[in-house]
N, C-alpha and C positions, 0 to 999 in steps of 0.2 A: 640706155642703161650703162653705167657704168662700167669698166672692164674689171673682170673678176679672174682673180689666177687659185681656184679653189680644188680641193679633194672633192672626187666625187660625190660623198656624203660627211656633213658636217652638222652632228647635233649639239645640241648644249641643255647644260641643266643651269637655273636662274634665280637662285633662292636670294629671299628676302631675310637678312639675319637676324630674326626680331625676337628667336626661340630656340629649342630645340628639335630636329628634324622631328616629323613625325611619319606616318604609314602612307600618306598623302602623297608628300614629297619626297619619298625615297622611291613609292613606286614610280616617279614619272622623271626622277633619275635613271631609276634602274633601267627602264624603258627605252631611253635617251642613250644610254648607255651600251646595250645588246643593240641593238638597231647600227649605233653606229660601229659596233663590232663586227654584225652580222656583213655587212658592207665593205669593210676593213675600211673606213671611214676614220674622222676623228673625233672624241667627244671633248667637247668646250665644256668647261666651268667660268660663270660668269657670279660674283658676288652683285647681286640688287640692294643695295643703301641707300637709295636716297630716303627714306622714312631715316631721317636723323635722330628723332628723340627716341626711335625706341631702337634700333639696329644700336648692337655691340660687336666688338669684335674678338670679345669672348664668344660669341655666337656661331663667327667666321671660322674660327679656328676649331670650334667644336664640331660644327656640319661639316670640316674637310676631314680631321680625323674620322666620323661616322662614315665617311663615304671610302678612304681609303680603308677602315676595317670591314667593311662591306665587298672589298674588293673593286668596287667603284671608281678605280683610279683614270683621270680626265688626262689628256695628250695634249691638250692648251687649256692657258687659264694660268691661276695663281700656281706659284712653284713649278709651273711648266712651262710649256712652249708659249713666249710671252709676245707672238708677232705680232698680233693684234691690241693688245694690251692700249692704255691699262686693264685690270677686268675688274675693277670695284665701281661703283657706276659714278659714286661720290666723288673721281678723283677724274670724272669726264666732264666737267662742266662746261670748258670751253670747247670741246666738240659741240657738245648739244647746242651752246649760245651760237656757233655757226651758223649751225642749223637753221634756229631761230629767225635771225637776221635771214639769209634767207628764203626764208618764207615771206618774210614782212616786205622785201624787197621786190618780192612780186607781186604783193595784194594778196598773197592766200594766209595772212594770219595779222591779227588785231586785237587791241587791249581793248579789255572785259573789264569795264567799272562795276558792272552790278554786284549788288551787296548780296550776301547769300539772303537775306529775308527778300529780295525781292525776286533772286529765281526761286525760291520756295513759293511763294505766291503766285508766279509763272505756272510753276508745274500742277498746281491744284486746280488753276482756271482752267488748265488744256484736258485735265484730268478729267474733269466735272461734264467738261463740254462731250467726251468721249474719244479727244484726242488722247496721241499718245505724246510722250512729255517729250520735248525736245528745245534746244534752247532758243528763245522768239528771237533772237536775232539786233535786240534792242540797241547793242554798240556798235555790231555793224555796221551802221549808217551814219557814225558819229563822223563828221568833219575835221579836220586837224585842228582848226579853235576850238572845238569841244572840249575834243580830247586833253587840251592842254590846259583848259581851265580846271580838269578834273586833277591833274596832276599838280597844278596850283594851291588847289585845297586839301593836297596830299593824300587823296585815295591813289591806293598799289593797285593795278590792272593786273589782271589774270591775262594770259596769250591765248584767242583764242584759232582752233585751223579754221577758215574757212572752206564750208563744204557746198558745192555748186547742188543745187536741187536739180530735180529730175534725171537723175542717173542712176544707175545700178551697178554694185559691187556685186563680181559673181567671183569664187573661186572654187576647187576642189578640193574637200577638206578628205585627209588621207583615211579618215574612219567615215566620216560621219557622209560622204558622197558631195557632191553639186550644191552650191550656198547661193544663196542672192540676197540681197540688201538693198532697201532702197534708200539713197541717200536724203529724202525727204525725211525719213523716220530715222534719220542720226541724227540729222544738227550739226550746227559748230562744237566743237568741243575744245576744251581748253587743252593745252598743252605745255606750258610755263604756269603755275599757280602764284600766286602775287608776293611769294618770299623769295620767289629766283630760279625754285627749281623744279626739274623737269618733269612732266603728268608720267604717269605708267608708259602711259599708250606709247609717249611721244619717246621714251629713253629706250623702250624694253626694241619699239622697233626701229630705230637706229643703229643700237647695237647689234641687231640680227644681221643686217644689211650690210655694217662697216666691219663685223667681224667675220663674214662671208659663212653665216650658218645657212644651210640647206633645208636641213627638213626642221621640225618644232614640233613636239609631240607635248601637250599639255594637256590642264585639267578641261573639263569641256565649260566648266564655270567662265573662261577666257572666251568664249565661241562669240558671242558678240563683240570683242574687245577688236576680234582681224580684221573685220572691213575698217573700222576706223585706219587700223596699220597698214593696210594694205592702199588708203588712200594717201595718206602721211608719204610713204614708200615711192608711189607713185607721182605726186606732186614735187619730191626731191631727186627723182632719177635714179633710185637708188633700189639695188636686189628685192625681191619679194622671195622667203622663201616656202616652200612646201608645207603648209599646217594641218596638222589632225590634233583632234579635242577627244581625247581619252577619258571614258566614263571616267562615273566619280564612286567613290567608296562607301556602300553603308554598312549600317550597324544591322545587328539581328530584326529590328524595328521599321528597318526600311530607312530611317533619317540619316542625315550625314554622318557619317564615323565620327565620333567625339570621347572625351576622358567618362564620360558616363558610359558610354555603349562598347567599351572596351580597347579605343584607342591608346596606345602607348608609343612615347617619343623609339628613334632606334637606341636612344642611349639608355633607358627601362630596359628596354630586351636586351641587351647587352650585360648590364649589370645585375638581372635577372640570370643569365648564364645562356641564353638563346645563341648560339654559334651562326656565323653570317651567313654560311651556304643556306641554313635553313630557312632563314627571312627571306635569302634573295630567290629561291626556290619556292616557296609559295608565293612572295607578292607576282614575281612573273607571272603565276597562272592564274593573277586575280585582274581578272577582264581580259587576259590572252589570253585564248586557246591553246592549248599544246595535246598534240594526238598522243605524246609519250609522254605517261606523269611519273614516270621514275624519277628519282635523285640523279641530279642535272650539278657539272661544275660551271662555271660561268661559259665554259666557251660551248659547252654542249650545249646550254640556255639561250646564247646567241646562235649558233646554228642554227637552231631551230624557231625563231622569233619570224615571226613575219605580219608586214603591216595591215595584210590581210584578216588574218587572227584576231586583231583587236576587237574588243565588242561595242555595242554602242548600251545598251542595258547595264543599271547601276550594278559593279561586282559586290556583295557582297561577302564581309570582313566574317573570316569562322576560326578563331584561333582555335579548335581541335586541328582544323587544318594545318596550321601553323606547328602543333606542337605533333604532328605526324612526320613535317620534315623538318621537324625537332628531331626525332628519333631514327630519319635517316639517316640524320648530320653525324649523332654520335656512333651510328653503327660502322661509320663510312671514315672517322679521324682513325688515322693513325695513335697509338697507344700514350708518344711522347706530350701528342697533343692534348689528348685527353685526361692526360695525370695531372697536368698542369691547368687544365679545365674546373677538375674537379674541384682546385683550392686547396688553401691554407689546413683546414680542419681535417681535412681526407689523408693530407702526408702526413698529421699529427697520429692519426689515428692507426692507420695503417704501417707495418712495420716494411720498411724498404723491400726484403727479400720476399713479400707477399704479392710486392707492387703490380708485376703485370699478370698472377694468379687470381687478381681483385680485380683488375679491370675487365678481364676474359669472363668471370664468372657474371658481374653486374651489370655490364655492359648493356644487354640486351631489357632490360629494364629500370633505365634512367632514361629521363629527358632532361631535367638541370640536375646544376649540381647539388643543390639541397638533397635531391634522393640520392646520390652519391654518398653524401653524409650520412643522411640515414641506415644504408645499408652497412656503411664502414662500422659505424655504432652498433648494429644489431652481432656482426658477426664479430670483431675484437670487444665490445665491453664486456667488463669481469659481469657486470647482472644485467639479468632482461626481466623485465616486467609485461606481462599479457595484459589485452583490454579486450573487449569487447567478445568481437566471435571467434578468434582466438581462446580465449578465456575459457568459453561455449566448448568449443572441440573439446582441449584439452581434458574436460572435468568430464563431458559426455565419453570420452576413451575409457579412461576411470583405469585405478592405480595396475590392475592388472597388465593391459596391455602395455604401461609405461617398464613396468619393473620385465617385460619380454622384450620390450626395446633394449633395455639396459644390458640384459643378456648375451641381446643379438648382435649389441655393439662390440661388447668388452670380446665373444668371440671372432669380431671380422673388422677388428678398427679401421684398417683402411682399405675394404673391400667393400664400397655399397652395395651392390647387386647381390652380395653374399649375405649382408647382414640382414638387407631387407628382404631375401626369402624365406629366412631362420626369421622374422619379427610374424611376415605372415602366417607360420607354419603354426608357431608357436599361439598366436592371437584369434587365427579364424578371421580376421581382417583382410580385408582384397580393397584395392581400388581406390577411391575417394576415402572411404574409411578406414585405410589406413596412411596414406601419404597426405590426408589434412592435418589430421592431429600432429604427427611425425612432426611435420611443418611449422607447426603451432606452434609447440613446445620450443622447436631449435632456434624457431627466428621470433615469433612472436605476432609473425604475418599470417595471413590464408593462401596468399599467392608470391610471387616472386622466385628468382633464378629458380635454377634447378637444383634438387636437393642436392645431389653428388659433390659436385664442387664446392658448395655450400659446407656440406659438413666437412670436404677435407680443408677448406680456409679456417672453419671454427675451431679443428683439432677434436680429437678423440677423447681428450681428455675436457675437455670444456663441454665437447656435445653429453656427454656422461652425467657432466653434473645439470645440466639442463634438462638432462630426462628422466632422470632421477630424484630430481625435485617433487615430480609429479606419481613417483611411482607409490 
């Protein structure tokens, strides 16, 4: 094995920039990320490009900001600690062709002429027979005049690793226990594809090995991807390190999380108004156990992470969940944070000097800021308009009990508990029967804040003609 001068624990997160992050790859960030906190460890960011045509770097730049407003900031990698470097995979090519060379230099890796119609037809025969599909080995045995005539009539060879039969790849995967693989049932598998560059398998664990990562906490969809790396690894002298295959995410349906079953990129919840304690608060508990499910800041989240925790059963995806530490998030910002949360519409609306009397009162009944809006609107506009069972109440009070409100107001303007014993007194009203209606009228809701603060944000003189509308 090579010498390695590493951090105890060194994880890394490995995205493909082909889109915008979604609930998938944030959680197995996030993951990557407590773990290596929990440790005092480092966590690596590694950009995966070699898919050329579709990787942008409008992509790259978008997944780093998402991860640094997430709090997800990496300790190497792009704009950090660059010792290993480069980190974009596109910009490693003559690493990999080392590599390459060799492999080839010892016999454990050889150009793959076959045409894809012809391992299609491979894999149907083996298929039919009731093997399982792996590749027959066809160019393996090709001679060096073969091979060069093939290159004469200008077919591109695929690279492929030679894999010795009758062995077994066993490792400890950190969730999922004890692996074993038989190397009969891999196959050679290609690792150069015949435009130059380098397979998954062959880039993703090179890079593990020369950038000296530790542990790899991935989706479990990779679990058959490690023995091939771990062979790879092994035939180069090079680190193997520590893999666990973290369940995978579904929908209420049980299928993979998707834009149908409620998936959304982090950059939606974001410009949705979803705050990042909140996201990074529930996806943690989605497939990790936590015995404390309070509102957690990151270092509390990593405190408490442990590899043990992980589940092996599909988590799934419950955005009530989601928007429960939605509501912890904003119970938990500071007031600066959250004026600035609410937007544009909210300062318009809201006159300065009411600023932090509006946040204390609606606080406790927002999750975005659209309901911000909405309450801003209900309590400053000049007219409100009633729908529904609002509407209901109000008409079922009927004008009497309104024109006692009006009463009870104009004697106790800025006494609630005063007014509202004079509106019972006056009405024979108690209870639901008389603090729905009350509620109707002022806001136009059935539920939300609490009356008191409510009415002194609306003023006395506004709450008046609201109730009096109806009287």
């Amino acid at each position: 094995m090579r010498a390695m001068n590493q951090p105890t624990v060194k994880t890394r997160f490995a995205p493909s920039p082909t889109g915008l992050l979604h609930l998938g790859n944030v959680r197995t960030a996030l993951f990557n990320a407590l773990y290596a906190r929990h440790t005092r460890g480092v966590f690596l960011l590694r950009i995966e490009d070699t898919d050329l045509e579709r990787s942008r770097g409008e992509h790259i730049l978008a997944l780093m900001e998402d991860l640094h407003w997430l709090g997800l900031d990496w300790q190497e990698g792009p704009e950090a600690d660059d010792s290993h470097g480069p980190y974009a995979q596109s910009q490693r090519g003559e690493i990999y062709q080392r590599y390459f060379a060799e492999l080839e230099q010892h016999g454990l890796a050889y150009p793959c002429f076959c045409s894809p119609r012809e391992l299609e037809l491979s894999r149907k025969t083996q298929l039919a027979s009731g093997r399982p599909p792996r590749y027959a080995g066809t160019c393996a045995r090709l001679n060096a005049e073969e091979r060069q005539k093939r290159v004469e009539k200008g077919l591109q060879p695929n690279l492929r690793f030679r894999v010795l039969d009758g062995d077994v790849v066993r490792f400890d995967d950190l969730v999922r226990g004890p692996q074993a693989y038989t190397t009969d049932d891999i196959g050679d598998f290609v690792i150069r594809r015949a435009d130059g560059n380098a397979a998954f398998f062959f880039s993703n664990a090179i890079d593990d090995a020369l950038m000296e990562v530790t542990h790899v906490l991935r989706g479990e969809d990779h679990l058959t991807n490690t023995p091939r790396q771990i062979l790879l690894q092994q035939a180069l002298n090079l680190h193997t390190p520590h893999y666990g295959h973290i369940s995978m995410i579904v929908g209420a349906d049980g299928a993979p999380l998707s834009k149908r079953t409620g998936s959304r990129s982090v950059r939606e919840l974001r410009e949705a108004g979803y705050l990042p304690l909140a996201v990074v608060n529930y996806l943690a508990r989605l497939g990790h156990h936590y015995e404390n499910n309070a509102y957690l800041d990151l270092g509390g989240l990593a405190r408490e992470f442990e590899l043990s925790k992980l589940g092996r059963s599909p988590a799934r995806y419950d955005p009530t969940q989601l928007d429960y530490y939605q509501r912890q998030a904003v119970q938990h910002a500071d007031a600066d944070s959250l004026w600035q949360w609410m937007g544009e519409a909210v300062h318009a609306l809201v006159p300065a000097a009411r600023r932090e009397e509006f946040i204390t009162t609606v606080r406790g009944n927002i999750v975005l800021p659209k309901e911000a809006v909405h309450w801003a609107c209900i309590i400053f506009a000049e007219t409100l308009e009633l729908h529904g069972e609002a509407e209901a109440l109000v008409t079922q009070a009927g004008p009497q009990f309104f024109a006692a409100a009006v009463a009870a107001l104009e004697a106790h303007p800025v006494d609630y508990a005063a007014m509202v014993e004079q509106l019972k007194r006056a009405s024979g009203a108690k209870g639901k029967g008389l603090f729905k209606p009350l509620r109707a009228a002022l806001t136009g809701e059935v539920d939300g804040p609490e009356l008191a603060p409510l009415l002194a944000l609306i003023t006395a003189e506004q709450a008046k003609a609201r109730l009096a509308r109806w009287a």
